[in-house]
SEKOL-939865 format. One record per residue (C-alpha): residue in one letter; x, y, z. Coordinates in steps of 0.02 Angstrom, whole numbers, plus 50000, padded with zeros to 5 digits. Layout:
N
AXYZ;...
END
This chain:
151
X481565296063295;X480845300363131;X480515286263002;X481845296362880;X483215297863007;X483035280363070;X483175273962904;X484545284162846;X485555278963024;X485125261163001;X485935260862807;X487505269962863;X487775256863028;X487325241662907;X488515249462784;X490015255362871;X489915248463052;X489085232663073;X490395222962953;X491435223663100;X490645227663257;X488845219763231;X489115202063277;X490025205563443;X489315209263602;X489155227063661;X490395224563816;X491875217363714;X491895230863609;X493465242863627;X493775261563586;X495065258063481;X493745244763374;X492695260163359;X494085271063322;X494525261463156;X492715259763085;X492825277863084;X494355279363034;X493975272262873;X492775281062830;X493885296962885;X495005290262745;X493565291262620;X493285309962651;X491345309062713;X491755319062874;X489865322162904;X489535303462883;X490925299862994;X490315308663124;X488355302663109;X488995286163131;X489995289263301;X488335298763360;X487275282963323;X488835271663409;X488795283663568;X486705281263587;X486895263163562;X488295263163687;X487425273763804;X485675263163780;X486865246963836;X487435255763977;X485875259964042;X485055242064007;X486625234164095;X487415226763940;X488915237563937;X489895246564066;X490935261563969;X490355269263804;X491795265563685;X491205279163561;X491485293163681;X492885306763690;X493385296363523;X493105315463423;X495225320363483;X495745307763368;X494535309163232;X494325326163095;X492985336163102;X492045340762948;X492005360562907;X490615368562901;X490105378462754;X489235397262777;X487975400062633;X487715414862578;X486095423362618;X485165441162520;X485215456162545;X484065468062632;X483875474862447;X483785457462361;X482535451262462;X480805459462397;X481185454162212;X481695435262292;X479935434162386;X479175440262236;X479775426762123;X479535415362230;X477675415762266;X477635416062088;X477965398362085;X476925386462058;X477565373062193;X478405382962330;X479205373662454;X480455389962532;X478615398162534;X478115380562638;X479615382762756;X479405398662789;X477905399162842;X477715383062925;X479405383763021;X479725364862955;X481385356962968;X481785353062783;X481685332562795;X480055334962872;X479755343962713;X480465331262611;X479535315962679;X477995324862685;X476415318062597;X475605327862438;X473925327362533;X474985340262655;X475475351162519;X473835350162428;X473195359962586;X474475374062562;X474265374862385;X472435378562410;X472345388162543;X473625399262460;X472735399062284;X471185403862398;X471685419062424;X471965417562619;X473335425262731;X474775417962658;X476315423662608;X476055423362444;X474445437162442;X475355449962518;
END
């Protein structure tokens, strides 16, 4: 797991799970237990956190299972009962907008679409990248090599 995600799963277990399940051993814990962490946080709107959480609970479940702490996964077919979040469409260019977008934005002078585009990253790979690694871009593009940006 990446350093980013595993730090961002830890803080929302510490935050909204662990209060109530974290002491207790893996096999005592029921569906229903599960069910009203979630539920809670349900109540606060954050669908998308709601549901990160239950992902994290089913892998830990699943990890007990298979090391013989636990029997059942608690955290499974728990999505029934719970709401999913909605996902959003953005909206994307036009076959017409698009030359005057690329334009613009190799005109930049930090370019990180430019970055993902051409690199194929995923964006928090982007995001907890170093400056060393986008020193490299930013030269080789400034260079004048094949990049994006010199066509």
């Amino acid at each position: 797991m990446e350093r980013g995600i595993q730090k961002s799963t830890e803080s929302r277990l510490v935050l909204y799970i662990f209060p109530a399940l974290g002491k207790r051993p893996v096999a005592d814990i029921a569906p229903l237990e599960v069910l009203e962490c979630l539920r809670k946080i349900e109540q606060t709107g954050k669908l998308e956190t709601m549901q990160k959480n239950r992902q994290a609970c089913i892998q830990i479940f699943a990890y007990a299972i298979v090391t013989g702490r636990a029997t059942y996964n608690p955290a499974d077919y728990l999505n029934s009962a719970l709401e999913s979040p909605t996902s959003e469409n953005h909206l994307n260019l036009s076959e017409a907008q698009l030359p005057d977008f690329l334009r613009d934005l190799c005109q930049m002078q930090v370019n990180p679409i430019g970055l993902l585009m051409l690199t194929g990253l995923r964006t928090i790979e982007l995001h907890f990248g170093s400056w060393a690694e986008w020193l490299i871009h930013y030269t080789t593009c400034n260079a004048g090599s094949a990049c994006c940006c010199n066509k």
